[in-house]
C-alpha positions in Angstrom: 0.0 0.0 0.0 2.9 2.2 1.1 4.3 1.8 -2.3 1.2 2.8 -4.6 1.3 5.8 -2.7 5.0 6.8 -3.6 4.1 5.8 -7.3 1.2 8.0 -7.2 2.7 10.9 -6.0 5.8 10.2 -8.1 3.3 10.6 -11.0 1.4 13.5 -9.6 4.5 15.3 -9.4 6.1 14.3 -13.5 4.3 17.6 -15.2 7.4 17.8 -17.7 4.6 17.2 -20.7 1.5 17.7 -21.9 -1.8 15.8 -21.7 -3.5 13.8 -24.2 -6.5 16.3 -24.5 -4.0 19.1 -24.8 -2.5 18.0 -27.9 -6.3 17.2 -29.3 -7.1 19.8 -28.4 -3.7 22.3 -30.2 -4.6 19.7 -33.3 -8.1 20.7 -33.9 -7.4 23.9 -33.4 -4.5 23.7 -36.0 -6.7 22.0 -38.5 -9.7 24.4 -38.5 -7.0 27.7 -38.9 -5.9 25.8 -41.7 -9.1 24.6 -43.4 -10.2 28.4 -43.4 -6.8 29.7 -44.7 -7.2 27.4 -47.6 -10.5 27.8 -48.4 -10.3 31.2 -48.8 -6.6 31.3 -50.9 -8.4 28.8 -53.6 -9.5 30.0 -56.7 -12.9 28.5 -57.6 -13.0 29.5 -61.4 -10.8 26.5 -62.6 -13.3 24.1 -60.7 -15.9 25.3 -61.8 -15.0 24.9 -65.7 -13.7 21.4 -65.0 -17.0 20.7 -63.7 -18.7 22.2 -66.7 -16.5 20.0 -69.2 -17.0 16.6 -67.1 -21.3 17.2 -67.2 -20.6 18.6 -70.8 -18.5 14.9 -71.5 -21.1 13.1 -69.8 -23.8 14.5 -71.6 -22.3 14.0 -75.0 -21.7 10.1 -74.0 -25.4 9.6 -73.4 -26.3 11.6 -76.7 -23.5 8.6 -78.3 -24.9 6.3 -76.2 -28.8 6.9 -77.7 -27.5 6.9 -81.1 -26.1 3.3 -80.7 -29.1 2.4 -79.4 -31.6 3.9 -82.0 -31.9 1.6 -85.2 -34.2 4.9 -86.8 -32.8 7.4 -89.0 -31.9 9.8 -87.0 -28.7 11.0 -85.3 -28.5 12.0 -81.8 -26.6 15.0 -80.4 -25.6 17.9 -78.5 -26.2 21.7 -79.7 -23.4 23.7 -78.0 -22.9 27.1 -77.8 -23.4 30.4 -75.6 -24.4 29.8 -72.4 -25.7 26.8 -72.1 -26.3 23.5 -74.8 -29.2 20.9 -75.6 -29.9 17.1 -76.3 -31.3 16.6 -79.5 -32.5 14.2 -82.3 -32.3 14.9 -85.4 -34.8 13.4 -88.3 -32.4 12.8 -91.5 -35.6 12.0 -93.8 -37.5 15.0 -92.1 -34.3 17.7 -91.3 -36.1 18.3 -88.2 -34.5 18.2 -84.7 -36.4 17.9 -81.5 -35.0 18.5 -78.1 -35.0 15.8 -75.3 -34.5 16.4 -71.5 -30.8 15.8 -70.6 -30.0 12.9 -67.6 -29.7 14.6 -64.3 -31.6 17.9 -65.4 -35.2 19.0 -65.0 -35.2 20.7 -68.7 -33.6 20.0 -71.8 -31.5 23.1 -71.6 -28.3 22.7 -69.6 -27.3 26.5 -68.7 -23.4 26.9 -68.2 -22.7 28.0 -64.3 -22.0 32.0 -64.2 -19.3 33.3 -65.9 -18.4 30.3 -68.2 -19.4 30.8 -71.7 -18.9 28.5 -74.9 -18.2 28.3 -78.2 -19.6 32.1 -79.8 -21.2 30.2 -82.8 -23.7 26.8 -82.5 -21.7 23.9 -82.4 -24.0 20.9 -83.3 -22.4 17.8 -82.5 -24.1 14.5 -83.3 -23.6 11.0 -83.8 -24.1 8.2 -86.1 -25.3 4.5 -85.6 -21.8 3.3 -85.1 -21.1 6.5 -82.4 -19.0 8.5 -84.8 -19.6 12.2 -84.6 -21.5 13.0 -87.5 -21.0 16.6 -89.5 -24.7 16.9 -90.8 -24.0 19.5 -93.7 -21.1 17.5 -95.2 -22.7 14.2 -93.8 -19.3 12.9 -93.0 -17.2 11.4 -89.9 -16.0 14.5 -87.8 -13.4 15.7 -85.2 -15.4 17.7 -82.6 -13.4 20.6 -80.5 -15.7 22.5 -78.0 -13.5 24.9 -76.0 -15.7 26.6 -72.4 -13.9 29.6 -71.0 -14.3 31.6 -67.7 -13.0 34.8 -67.5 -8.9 34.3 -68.6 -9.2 30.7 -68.2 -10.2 28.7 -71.0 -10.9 24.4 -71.5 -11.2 22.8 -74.7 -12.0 18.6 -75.4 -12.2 17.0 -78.3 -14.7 14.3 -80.1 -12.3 12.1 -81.7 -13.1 11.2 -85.8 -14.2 7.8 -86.9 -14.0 6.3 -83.3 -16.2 8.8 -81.3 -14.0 8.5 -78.2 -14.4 11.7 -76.1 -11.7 11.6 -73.4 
């Protein structure tokens, strides 16, 4: 008994460091001076037209992916240009296009975030049967390029010929 007490009061005495909670406590602290300093030294604008490309990719896959899937005459596609770009199908026998509502929107208008503008003239951008982006006046294979800029910043991708692969 004698000697728990000496230990104890050994230990009560060793303050030559600091407590668990302390350093919790100096971490958290840390982590939320630096979650604010980096959130406010980050520039948004590049994100933002990343994110615009990657819907803009996505959307162009499903138009490729409905024209696979469509035995019809008609090519499916993407109208691109502005502020904002469109889903559509396009009648070859008829030369009429009729818009669709694009996956994970409530219209069939997708309106580029603020600020982030494409290309000045309409870009229409459809595809074949076999998923090759289709040129409708020369009603040949094309290469697709759709550049989105924001302010300075600009983003481009490309539709490749023949193959239809948009990385």
């Amino acid at each position: 008994m004698m000697e728990i007490k000496k230990i104890m009061r050994y230990r009560c005495r060793n303050d030559k460091g600091f407590t668990l909670i302390e350093v919790i406590a100096v971490l958290v602290i840390v982590a939320i001076v630096s979650a604010v300093v980096i959130s406010r030294g980050m520039d948004t604008d590049a994100v933002n037209l990343q994110v615009e490309i990657d819907t803009l990719k996505g959307h162009l896959r499903y138009a490729q992916y409905l024209a696979l899937n469509d035995i019809s005459p008609v090519k499916w596609g993407i109208d691109v240009g502005g502020s904002s770009y469109e889903l559509v199908k396009y009648s070859i026998t008829t030369k009429q296009s009729h818009t669709f509502i694009l996956p994970g929107d409530s219209s069939a208008t997708h309106n580029f975030a603020n600020g982030i503008t494409g290309p000045s003239t309409l870009i229409n951008v459809l595809f074949d049967e076999w998923g090759s982006p289709y040129n409708a006046s020369a009603k040949v294979a094309a290469a697709w390029t759709i550049t989105l800029t924001q302010g300075s910043q600009s983003k481009s991708m490309e539709i490749k010929p023949e193959t239809g692969f948009i990385p």
